[in-house]
MARMARGU-439996 format. One line per field, with one value per residue (C-alpha): chain; x, y negated, z negated; residue number from 1. Coordinates in Angstrom, 3 decimals, decimal comma. Layout:
# residues N
kette: A; ...
u: X; ...
v: Y; ...
w: Z; ...
nr: NUM; ...
//
This chain:
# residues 511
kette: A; A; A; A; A; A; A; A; A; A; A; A; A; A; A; A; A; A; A; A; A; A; A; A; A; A; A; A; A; A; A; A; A; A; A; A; A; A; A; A; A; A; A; A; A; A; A; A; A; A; A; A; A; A; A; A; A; A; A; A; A; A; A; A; A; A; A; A; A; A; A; A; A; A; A; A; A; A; A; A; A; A; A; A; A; A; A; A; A; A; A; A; A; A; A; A; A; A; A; A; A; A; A; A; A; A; A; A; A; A; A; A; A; A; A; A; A; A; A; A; A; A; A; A; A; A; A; A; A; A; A; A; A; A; A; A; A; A; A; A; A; A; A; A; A; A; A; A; A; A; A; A; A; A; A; A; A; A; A; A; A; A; A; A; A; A; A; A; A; A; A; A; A; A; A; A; A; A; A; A; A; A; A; A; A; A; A; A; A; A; A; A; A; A; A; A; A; A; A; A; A; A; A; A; A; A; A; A; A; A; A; A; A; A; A; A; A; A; A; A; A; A; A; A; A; A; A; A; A; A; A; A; A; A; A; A; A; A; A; A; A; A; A; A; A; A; A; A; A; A; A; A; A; A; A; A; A; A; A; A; A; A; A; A; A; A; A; A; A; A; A; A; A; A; A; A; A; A; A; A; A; A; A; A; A; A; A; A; A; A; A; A; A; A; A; A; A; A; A; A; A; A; A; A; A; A; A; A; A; A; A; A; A; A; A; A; A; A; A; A; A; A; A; A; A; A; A; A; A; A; A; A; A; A; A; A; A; A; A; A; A; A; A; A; A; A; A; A; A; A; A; A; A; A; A; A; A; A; A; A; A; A; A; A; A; A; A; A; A; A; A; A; A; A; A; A; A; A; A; A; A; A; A; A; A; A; A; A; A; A; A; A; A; A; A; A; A; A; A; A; A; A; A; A; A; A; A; A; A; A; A; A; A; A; A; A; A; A; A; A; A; A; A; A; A; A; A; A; A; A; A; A; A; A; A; A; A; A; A; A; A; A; A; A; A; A; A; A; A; A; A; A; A; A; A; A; A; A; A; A; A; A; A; A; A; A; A; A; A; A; A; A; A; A; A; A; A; A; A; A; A; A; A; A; A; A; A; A; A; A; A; A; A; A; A; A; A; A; A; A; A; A; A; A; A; A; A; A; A; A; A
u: 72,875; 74,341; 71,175; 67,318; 66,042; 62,492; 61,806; 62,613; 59,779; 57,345; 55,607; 56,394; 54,303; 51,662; 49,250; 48,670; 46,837; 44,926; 41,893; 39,888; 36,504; 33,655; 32,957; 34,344; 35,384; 38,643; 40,089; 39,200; 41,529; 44,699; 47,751; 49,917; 53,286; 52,631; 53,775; 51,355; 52,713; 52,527; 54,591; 57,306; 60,525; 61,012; 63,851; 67,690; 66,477; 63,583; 65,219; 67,936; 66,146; 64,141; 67,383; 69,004; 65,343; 66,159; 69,288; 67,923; 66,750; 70,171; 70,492; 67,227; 68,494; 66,063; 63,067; 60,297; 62,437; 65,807; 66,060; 69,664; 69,920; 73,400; 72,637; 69,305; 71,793; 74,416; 72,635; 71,475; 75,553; 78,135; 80,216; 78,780; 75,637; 72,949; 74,568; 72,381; 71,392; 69,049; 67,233; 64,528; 66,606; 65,510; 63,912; 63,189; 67,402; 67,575; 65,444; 67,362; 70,288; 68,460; 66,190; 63,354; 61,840; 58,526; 56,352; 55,550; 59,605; 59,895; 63,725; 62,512; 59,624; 61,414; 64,458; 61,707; 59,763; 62,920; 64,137; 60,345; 60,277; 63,665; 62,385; 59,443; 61,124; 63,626; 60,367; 59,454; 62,538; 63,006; 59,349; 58,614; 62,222; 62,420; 65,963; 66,322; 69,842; 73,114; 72,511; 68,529; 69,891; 72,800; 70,184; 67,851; 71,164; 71,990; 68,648; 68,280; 71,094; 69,807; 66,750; 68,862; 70,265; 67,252; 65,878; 68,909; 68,697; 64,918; 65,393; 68,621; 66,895; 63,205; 63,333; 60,362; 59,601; 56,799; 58,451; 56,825; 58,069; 55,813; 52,910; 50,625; 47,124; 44,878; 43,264; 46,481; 47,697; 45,978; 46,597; 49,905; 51,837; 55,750; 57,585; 59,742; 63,518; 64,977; 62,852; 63,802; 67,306; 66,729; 65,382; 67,861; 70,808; 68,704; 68,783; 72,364; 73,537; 71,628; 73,232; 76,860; 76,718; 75,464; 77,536; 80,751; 83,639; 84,265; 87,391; 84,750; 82,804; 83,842; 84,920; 81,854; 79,941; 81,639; 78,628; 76,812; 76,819; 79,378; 80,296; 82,632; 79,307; 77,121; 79,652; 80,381; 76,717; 75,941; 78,982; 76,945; 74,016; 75,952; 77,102; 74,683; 72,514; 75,848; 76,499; 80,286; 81,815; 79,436; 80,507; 83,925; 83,901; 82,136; 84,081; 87,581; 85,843; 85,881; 89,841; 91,292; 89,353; 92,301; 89,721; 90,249; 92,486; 92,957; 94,181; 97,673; 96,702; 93,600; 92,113; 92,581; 89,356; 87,550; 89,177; 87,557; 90,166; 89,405; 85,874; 85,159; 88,695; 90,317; 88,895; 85,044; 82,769; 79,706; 78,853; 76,440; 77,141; 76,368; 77,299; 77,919; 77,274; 73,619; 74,971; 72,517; 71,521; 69,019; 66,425; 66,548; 67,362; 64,788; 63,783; 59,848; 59,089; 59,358; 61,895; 65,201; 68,235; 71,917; 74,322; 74,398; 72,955; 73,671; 77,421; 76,664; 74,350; 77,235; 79,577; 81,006; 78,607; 79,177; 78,772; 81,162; 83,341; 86,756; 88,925; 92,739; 94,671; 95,160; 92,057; 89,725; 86,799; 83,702; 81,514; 78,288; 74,957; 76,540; 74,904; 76,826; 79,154; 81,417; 81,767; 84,735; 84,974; 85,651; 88,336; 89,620; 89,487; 91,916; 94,540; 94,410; 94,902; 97,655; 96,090; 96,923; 96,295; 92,129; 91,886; 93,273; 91,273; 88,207; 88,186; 89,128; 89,344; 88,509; 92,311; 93,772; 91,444; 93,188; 96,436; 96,288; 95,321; 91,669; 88,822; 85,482; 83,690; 81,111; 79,976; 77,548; 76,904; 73,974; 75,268; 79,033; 81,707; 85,367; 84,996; 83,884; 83,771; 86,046; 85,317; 82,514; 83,596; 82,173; 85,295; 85,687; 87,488; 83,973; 81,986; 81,675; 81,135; 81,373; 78,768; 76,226; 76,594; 76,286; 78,871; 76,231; 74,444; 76,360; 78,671; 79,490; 80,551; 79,591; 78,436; 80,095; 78,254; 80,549; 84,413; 86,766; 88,225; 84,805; 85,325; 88,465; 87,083; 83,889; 86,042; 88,225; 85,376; 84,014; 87,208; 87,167; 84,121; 85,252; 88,578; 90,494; 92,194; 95,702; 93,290; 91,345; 94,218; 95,738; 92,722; 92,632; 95,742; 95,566; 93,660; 96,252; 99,014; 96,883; 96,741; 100,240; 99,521; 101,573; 100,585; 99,719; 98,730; 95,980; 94,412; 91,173; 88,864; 91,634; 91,404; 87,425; 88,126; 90,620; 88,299; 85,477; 87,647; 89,202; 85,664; 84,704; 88,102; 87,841; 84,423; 83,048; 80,471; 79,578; 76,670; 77,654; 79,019; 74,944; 74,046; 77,226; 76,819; 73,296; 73,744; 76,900; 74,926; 76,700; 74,334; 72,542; 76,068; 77,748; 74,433; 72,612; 74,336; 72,837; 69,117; 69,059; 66,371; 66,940; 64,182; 63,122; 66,257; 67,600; 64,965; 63,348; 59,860; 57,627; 56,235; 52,915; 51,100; 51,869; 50,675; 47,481; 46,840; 48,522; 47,817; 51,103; 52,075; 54,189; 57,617; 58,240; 58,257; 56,287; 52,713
v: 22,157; 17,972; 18,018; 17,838; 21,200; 20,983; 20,436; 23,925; 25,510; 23,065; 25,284; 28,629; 26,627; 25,374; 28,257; 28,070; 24,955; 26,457; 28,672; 30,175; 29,331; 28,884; 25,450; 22,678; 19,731; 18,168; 20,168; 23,499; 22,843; 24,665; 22,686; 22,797; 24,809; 25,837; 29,343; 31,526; 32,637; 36,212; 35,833; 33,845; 35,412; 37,436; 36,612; 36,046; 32,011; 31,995; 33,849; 31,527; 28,295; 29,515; 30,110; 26,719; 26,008; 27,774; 26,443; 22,754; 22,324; 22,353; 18,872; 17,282; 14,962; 11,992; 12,839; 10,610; 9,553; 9,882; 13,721; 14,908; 18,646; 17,698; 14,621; 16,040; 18,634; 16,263; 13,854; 16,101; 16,627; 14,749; 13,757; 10,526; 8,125; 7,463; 3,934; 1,412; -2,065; -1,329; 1,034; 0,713; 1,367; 4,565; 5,730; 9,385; 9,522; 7,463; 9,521; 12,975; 11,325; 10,216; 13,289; 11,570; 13,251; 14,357; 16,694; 13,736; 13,031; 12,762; 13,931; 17,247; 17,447; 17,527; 19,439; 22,433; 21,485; 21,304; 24,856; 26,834; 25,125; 26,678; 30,043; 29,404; 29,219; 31,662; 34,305; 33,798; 35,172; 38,003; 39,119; 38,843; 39,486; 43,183; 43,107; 44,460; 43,020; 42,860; 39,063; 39,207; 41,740; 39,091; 36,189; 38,434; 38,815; 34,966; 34,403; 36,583; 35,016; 31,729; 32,983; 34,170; 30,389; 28,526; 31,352; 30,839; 27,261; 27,637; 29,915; 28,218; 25,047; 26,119; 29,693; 31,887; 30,691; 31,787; 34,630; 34,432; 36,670; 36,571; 34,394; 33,599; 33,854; 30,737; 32,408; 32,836; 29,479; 28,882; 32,246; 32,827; 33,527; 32,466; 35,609; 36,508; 35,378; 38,870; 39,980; 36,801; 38,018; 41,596; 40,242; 38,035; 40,838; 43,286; 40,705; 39,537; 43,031; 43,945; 41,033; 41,444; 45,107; 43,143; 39,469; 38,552; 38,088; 33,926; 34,496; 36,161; 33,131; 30,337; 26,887; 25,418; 28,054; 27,961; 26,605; 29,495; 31,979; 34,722; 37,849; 36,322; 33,348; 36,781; 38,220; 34,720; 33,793; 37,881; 37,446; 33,893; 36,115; 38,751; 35,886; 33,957; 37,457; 38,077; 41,374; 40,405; 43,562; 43,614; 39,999; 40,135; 43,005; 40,553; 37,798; 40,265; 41,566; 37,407; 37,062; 40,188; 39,677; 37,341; 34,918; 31,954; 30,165; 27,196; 23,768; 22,919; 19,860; 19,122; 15,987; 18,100; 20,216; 16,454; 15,244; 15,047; 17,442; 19,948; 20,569; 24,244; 24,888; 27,751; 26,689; 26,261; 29,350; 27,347; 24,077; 21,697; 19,325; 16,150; 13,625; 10,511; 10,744; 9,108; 5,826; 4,747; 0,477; -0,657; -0,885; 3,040; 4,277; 7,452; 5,982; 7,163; 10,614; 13,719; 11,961; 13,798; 12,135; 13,850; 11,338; 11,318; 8,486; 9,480; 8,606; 4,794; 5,031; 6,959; 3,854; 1,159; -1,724; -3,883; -7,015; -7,596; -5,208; -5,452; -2,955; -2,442; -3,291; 0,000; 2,044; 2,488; 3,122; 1,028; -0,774; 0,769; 0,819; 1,646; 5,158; 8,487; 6,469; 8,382; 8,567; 7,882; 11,576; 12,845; 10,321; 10,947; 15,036; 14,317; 12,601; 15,374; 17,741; 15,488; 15,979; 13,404; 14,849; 15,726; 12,644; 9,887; 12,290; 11,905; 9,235; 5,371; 3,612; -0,301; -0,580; 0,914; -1,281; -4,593; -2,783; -1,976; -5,410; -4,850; -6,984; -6,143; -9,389; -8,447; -7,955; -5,958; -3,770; -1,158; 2,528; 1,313; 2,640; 1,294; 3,737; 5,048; 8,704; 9,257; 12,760; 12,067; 8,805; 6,080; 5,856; 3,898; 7,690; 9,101; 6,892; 4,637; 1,397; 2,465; 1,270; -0,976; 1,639; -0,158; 1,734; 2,251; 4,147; 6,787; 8,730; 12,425; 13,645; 17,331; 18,539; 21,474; 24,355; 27,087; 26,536; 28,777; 27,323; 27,702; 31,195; 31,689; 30,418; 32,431; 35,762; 34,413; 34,203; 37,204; 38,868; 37,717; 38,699; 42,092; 41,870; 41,709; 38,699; 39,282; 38,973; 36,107; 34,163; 35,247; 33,407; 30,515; 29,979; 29,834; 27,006; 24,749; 24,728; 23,890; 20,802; 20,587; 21,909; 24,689; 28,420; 28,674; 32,113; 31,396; 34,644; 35,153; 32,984; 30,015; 31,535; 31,061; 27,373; 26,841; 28,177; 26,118; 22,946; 23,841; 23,863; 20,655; 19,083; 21,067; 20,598; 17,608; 15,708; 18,933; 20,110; 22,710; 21,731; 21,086; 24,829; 25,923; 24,220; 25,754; 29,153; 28,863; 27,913; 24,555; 22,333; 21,826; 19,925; 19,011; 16,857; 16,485; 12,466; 11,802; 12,954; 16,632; 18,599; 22,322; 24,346; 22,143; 20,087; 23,935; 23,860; 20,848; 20,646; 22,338; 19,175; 17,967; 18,829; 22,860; 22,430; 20,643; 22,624; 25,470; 26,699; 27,247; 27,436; 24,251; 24,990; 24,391; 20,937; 18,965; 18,033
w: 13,693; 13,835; 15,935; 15,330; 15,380; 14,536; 18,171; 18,722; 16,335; 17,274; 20,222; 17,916; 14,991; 17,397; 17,260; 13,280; 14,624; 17,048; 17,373; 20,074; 20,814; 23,724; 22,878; 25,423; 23,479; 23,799; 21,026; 22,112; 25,457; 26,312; 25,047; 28,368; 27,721; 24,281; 23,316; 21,016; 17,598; 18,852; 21,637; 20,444; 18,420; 20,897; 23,101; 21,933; 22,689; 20,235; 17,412; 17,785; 17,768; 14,617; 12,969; 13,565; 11,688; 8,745; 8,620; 8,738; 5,609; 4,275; 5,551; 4,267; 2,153; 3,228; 4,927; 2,480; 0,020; -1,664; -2,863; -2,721; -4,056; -4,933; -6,886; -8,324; -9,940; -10,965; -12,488; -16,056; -16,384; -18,331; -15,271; -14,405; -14,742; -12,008; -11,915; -9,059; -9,886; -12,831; -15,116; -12,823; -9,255; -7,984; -10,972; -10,311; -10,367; -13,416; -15,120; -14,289; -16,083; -18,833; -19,227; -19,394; -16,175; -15,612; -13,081; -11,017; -10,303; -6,379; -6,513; -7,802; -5,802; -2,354; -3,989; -4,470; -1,740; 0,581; -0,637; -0,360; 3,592; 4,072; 2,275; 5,073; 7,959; 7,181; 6,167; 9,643; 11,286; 8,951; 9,155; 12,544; 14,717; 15,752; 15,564; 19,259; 19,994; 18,231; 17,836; 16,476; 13,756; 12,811; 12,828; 10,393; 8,072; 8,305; 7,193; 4,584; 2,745; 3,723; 2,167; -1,106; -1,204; -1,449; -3,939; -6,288; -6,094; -7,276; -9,466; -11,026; -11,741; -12,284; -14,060; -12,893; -9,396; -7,103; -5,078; -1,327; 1,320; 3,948; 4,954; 2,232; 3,608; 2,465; -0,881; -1,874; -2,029; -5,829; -7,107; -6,147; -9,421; -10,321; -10,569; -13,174; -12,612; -13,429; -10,214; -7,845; -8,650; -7,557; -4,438; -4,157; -4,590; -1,975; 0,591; 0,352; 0,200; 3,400; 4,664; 3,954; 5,962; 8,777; 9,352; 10,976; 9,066; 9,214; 11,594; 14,323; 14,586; 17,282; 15,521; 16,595; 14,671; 11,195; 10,007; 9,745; 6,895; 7,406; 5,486; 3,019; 2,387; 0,953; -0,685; -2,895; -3,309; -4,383; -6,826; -8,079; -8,559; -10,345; -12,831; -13,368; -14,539; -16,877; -14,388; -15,087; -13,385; -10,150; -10,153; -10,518; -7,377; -5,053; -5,884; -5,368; -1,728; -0,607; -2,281; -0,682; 2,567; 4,124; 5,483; 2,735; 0,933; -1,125; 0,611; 0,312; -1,031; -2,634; -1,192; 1,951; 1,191; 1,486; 4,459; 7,869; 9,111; 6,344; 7,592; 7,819; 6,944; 4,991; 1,725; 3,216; 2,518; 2,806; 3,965; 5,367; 8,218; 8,882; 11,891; 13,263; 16,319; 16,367; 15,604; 13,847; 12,921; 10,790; 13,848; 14,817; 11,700; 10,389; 7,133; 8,346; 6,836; 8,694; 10,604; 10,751; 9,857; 10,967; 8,960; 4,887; 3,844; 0,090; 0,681; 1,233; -2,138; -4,022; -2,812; -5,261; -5,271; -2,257; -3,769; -6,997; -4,439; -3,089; -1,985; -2,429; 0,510; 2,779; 1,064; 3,183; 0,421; 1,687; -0,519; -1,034; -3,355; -6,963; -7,801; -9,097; -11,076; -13,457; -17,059; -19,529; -20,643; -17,401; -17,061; -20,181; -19,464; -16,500; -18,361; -21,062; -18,450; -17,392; -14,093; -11,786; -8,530; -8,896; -11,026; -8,239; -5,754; -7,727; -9,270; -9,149; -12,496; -12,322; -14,203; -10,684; -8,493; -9,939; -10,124; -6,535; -5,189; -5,471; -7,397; -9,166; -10,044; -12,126; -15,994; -17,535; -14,599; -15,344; -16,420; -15,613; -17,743; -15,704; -12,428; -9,704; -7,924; -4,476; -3,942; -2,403; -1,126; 1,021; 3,572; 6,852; 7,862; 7,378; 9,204; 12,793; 14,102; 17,666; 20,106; 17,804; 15,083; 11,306; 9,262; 6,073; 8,114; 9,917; 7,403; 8,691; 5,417; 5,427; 1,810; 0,563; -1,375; -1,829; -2,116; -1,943; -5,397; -7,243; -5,794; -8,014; -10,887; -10,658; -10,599; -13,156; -15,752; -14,538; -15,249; -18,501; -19,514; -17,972; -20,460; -17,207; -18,801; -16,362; -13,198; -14,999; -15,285; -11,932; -10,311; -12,913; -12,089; -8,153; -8,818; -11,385; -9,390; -6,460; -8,409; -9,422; -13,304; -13,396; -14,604; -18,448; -19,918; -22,652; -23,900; -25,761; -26,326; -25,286; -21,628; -21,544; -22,951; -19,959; -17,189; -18,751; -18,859; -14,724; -13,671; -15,125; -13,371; -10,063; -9,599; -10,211; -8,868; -6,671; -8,589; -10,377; -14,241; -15,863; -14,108; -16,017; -19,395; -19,030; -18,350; -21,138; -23,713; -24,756; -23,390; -26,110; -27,318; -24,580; -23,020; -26,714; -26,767; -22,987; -24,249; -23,809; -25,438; -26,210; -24,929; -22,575; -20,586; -19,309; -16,859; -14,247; -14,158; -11,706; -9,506; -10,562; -7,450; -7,296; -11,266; -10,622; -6,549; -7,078; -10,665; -11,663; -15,349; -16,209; -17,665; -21,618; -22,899; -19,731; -19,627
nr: 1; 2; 3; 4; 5; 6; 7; 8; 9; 10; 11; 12; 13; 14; 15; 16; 17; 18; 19; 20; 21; 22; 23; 24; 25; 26; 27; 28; 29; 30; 31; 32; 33; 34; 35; 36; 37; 38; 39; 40; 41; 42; 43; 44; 45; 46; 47; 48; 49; 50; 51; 52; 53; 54; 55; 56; 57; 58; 59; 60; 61; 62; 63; 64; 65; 66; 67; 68; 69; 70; 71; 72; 73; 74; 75; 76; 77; 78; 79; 80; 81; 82; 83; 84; 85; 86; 87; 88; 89; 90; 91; 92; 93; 94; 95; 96; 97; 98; 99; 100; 101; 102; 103; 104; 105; 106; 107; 108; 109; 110; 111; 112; 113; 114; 115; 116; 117; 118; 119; 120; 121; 122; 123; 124; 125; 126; 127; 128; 129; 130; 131; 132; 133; 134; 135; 136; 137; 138; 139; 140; 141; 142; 143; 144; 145; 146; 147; 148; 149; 150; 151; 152; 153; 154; 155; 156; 157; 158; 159; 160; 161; 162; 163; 164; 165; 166; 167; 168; 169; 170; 171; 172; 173; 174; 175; 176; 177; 178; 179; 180; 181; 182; 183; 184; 185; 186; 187; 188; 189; 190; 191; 192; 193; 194; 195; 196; 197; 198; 199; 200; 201; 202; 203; 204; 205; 206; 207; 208; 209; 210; 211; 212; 213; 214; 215; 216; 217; 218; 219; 220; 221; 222; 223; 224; 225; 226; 227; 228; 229; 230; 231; 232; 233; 234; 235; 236; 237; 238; 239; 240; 241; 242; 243; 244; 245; 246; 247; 248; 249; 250; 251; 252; 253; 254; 255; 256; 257; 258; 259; 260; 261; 262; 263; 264; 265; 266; 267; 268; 269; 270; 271; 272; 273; 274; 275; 276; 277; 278; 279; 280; 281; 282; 283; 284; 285; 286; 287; 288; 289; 290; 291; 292; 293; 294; 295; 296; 297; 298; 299; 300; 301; 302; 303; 304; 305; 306; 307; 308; 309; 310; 311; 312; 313; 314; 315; 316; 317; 318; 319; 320; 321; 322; 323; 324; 325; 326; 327; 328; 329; 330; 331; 332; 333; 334; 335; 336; 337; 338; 339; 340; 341; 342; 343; 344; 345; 346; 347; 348; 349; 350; 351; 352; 353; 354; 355; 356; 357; 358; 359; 360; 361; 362; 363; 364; 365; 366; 367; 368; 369; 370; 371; 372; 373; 374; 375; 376; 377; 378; 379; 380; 381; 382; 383; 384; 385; 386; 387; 388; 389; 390; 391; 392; 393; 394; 395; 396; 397; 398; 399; 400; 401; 402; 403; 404; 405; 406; 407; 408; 409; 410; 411; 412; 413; 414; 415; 416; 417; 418; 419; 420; 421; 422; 423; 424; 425; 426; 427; 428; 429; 430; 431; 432; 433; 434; 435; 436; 437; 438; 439; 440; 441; 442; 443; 444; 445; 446; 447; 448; 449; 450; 451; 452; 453; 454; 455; 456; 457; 458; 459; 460; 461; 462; 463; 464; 465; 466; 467; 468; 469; 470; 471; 472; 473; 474; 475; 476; 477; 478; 479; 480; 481; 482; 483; 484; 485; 486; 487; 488; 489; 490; 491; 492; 493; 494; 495; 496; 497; 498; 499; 500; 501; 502; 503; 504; 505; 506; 507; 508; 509; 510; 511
//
């Protein structure tokens, strides 16, 4: 996948472009070595290729502008600020944070365009694969619960989302309804449960393969499913089946499920890769859309600004472009917790930069409140200068999307809310003295308050605490100080153009 894999569908997408015909102009002619819809996903070798497509769109981060998934979903939370040089830099982002977005945002337009392409490509391998071998029948199950992903991020962050599961033929493409999210999740739980009977376990796959979905990946996303529809005991049981199934664990230490080395490790259920290996400059670098790009350029923008900028002696934390920046309460929720080890691992406080030899010479700096997030950090570690390469350009840092510790804390809510408070705080716990907390035994409401507050430490700046406060309730309260509007702010807007082209009813509260 840490290579371009369009070039592999191109000949299978060729004949939607192509028609027969008795004419004899230069575009009725034969395209030498092109392979006719019909006849492709048929061998091992085409099924394959079309896979690695589905798979792709995991990556598209930058194709025609900057549209992280990860940031597009952090940004509405109370972990940090969108940060850059000003209130205008990059406004679609600045806007998320603010919630001042509209349908025309282009963050949220290739966040749901990105996920319906992946929905696309992965419709064309489930639909049209006979499932002849051992491996076409695993390929159909990987992308069926690729296809659940990009569903439950839609349906997550949109609500009632247009459910397509085969090829829409062109009348459709204006009267092609959303579907109700109570039947995107059925769909959703069919697929991943068709799926789990089918994949490897992630122990069966060869290290150069842990990127693809596995067992113990359907089994976590199905228990997300479960959750998020309040299905607490159906949740808790597919969160237990990944626990008990020996194939994860938690990091001994937790900075290790960040480092290089703990790439597709014990803790990884689900991740996305990206690489360094095109050494990219500033002259070959794929800013042009369509163009595939294979490092994470959002690591450089999530950097400290380069300018004011200098690092402690001995950290290897680059400058960078000054977005993503965190806020005081999160901070301030660490030292409650009294927990140093996630804090120092997630974030650097301007106080520590002087304190460790470093320097920040600046004042007034837009949406900065005193620090900046490592987590996701802009490291020399993460990154190369090796033949011509410009370090800004070429960070490998995979993005992960299901940990094994967001497992734990998943079934430990979902034992709660299935008064399985001993198992509740079994997992909960798993996860504190991971980070050198200790074990505490709240009960009651006290226990939900703990596994709310571990999920806002454990997690952050991984795109998950605005889905939670959402789907809680509280963020009406929580987000109410950043701008948040109940009965709007729960949801993102469907993009202009599927509004205007498509005829699709806007969500509550946009124009």
């Amino acid at each position: 996948m840490k290579r371009n894999i369009i070039q592999y569908t191109i000949a299978g997408m060729a004949a939607l472009l192509l028609s027969s015909s008795c004419g004899k102009s230069f575009l009725d002619q034969e395209i030498p070595g092109r392979t006719p819809l019909e006849d492709y996903y048929k061998t091992d070798a085409d099924v394959l290729a079309a896979t690695y497509a589905a798979y792709d769109f995991l990556q598209a981060e930058y194709n025609w502008g900057w549209g992280s998934p990860l940031l597009v979903k952090t940004f509405p939370s109370d972990e940090g600020n969108a940060g850059g040089n000003d209130p205008g830099d990059q406004g679609h982002y600045q806007s998320l944070d603010d919630f001042t977005t509209d349908a025309q945002n282009q963050g949220v337009l290739w966040v749901w365009r990105v996920n319906y392409f992946g929905v696309y490509r992965s419709n064309q391998v489930i639909n049209r694969v006979k499932g002849e071998t051992d491996l076409q029948k695993r390929l159909v199950a990987e992308c069926k619960t690729l296809r659940a992903y990009y569903y439950f991020e839609l349906t997550a962050l949109w609500g009632d989302v247009p459910l397509v599961l085969g090829d829409l033929k062109p009348e459709q493409y204006n009267t092609t309804k959303r579907t109700p999210r109570a039947e995107v999740y059925a769909q959703l739980e069919k697929d991943l449960l068709e799926a789990v009977a089918i994949l490897p376990v992630k122990s069966a796959l060869p290290a150069a393969q842990r990127f693809r979905v596995s067992k113990g990946t359907a089994q976590a996303l199905l228990g997300k499913v479960y959750l998020y529809q309040q299905k607490w005991a159906e949740a808790a049981a597919k969160f237990n089946d990944v626990i008990v199934s020996g194939e994860y664990d938690l990091e001994d230490k937790f900075p290790a499920a960040f480092s290089k080395q703990g790439e597709f490790g014990v803790e990884s259920v689900f991740e996305v890769p990206f690489s360094s290996s095109k050494k990219y400059n500033w002259d070959n670098f794929p800013w042009d859309r369509f163009r595939q790009i294979e490092s994470n350029i959002h690591i450089k923008l999530m950097g400290p600004r380069e300018e004011p900028y200098k690092a402690m002696p001995g950290d290897s934390l680059l400058g960078g472009w000054g977005f993503n920046l965190p806020k005081k309460k999160l901070y301030d929720a660490y030292v409650a917790a009294g927990d140093v080890e996630r804090r120092k691992n997630t974030i650097l406080s301007l106080t520590e930069l002087r304190a460790g030899g470093g320097e920040w010479n600046a004042t007034n700096v837009w949406d900065f409140e005193g620090y900046w997030q490592r987590k996701y950090g802009s490291f020399s570690t993460l990154t190369t200068d090796e033949g011509g390469a410009v370090t800004d350009l070429n960070y490998g840092t995979n993005t992960k999307l299901i940990r094994y510790a967001d497992v734990l804390l998943m079934a430990a809510e979902a034992y709660y809310r299935s008064n399985n408070e001993g198992r509740a705080r079994t997992e909960l716990n798993k996860v504190r003295v991971r980070a050198k907390l200790g074990e505490i035994q709240p009960a009651g409401a006290a226990l939900f308050e703990a596994i709310v507050n571990e999920r806002f430490l454990e997690l952050a700046f991984e795109g998950f605490r605005y889905l939670d406060l959402v789907r809680w309730g509280r963020a009406a309260t929580e987000l109410a100080p950043l701008g948040f509007r109940a009965n709007k702010n729960e949801l993102l807007p469907i993009p202009n153009e599927d509004v205007r082209v498509g005829n699709l009813e806007q969500n509550q509260g946009y124009n």
